[in-house]
PLY file of the C-alpha trace (Angstrom):
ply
format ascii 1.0
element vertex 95
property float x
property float y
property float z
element edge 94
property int vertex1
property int vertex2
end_header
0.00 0.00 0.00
1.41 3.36 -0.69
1.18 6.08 1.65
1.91 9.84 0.79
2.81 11.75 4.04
5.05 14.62 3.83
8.65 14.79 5.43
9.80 17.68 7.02
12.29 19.93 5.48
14.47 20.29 8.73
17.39 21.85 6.77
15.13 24.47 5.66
13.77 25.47 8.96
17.22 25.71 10.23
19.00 27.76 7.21
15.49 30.00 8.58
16.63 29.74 12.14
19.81 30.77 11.42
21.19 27.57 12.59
24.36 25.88 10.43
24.56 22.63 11.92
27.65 21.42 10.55
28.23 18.39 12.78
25.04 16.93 11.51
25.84 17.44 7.96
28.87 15.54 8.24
27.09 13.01 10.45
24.63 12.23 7.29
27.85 12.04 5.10
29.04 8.96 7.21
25.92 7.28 6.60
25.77 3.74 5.23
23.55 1.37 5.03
22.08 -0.29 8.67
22.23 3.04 10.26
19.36 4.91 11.64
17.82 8.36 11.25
15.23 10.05 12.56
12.56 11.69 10.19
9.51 14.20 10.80
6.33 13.30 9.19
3.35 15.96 9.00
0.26 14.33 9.09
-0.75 17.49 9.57
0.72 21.06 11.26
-0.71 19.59 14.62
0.79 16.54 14.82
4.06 15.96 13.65
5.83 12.84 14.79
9.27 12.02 14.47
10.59 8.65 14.17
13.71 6.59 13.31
14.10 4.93 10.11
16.84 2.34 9.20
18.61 2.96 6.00
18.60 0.22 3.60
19.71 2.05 0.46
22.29 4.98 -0.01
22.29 6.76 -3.73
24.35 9.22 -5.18
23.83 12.53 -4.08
22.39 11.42 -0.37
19.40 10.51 -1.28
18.23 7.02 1.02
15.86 4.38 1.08
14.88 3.33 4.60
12.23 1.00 6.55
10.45 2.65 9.76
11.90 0.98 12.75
8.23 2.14 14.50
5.06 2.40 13.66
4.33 6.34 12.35
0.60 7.67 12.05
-0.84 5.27 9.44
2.34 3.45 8.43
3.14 0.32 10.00
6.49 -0.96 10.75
8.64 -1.58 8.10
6.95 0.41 5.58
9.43 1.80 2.77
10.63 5.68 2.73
12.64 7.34 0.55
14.62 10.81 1.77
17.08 13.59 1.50
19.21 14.59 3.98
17.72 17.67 4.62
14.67 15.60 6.22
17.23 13.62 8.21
16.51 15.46 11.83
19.00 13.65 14.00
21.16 10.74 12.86
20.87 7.70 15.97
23.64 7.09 17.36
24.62 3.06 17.35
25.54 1.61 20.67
0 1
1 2
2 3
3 4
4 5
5 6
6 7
7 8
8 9
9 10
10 11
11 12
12 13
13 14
14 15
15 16
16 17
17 18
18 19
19 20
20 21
21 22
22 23
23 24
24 25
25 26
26 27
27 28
28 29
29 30
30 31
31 32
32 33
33 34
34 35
35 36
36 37
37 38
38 39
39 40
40 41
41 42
42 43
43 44
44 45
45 46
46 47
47 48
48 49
49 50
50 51
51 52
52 53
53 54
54 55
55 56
56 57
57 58
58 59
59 60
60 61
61 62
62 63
63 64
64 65
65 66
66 67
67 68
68 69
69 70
70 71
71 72
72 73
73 74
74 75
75 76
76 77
77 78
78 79
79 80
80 81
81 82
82 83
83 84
84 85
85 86
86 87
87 88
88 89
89 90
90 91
91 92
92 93
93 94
């Protein structure tokens, strides 16, 4: 089933903010594939929820393929995402 919820542009609410978060950037450089992000999706402007997603694909110019690693509004576990790393809101760190 495909499900079209919007991802939040962090990147552009920062540049907004004023905020050049460097560190993260470079965090979402070192990406590869088994690590997890976290990603805000907008079911609407009231309820955004923000979630990690494990990357299972990496493409040129960081674009990523990822499962949800929890349920988010209407998508179950596991359902398929694709992003940019200016959605990526926080890269989780592995322990």
């Amino acid at each position: 089933m495909a499900y079209i919820i919007e991802i939040e542009d962090i990147e552009q609410i920062r540049q907004q903010e004023g905020i050049d978060d460097v560190e993260l950037r470079a965090a979402i450089r070192r990406l590869k594939v088994g690590d997890c992000v976290r990603l805000t999706f907008m079911a609407d402007a009231r309820r955004p929820e923000t979630v990690p997603v494990r990357i299972t694909h990496i493409r040129p110019g960081l674009t990523f393929r990822g499962k949800l690693v929890k349920r988010a509004l209407k998508m179950p576990l596991g359902t398929i995402v694709e992003f940019t790393w200016d959605h990526v809101h926080s890269v989780v760190e592995s322990r």
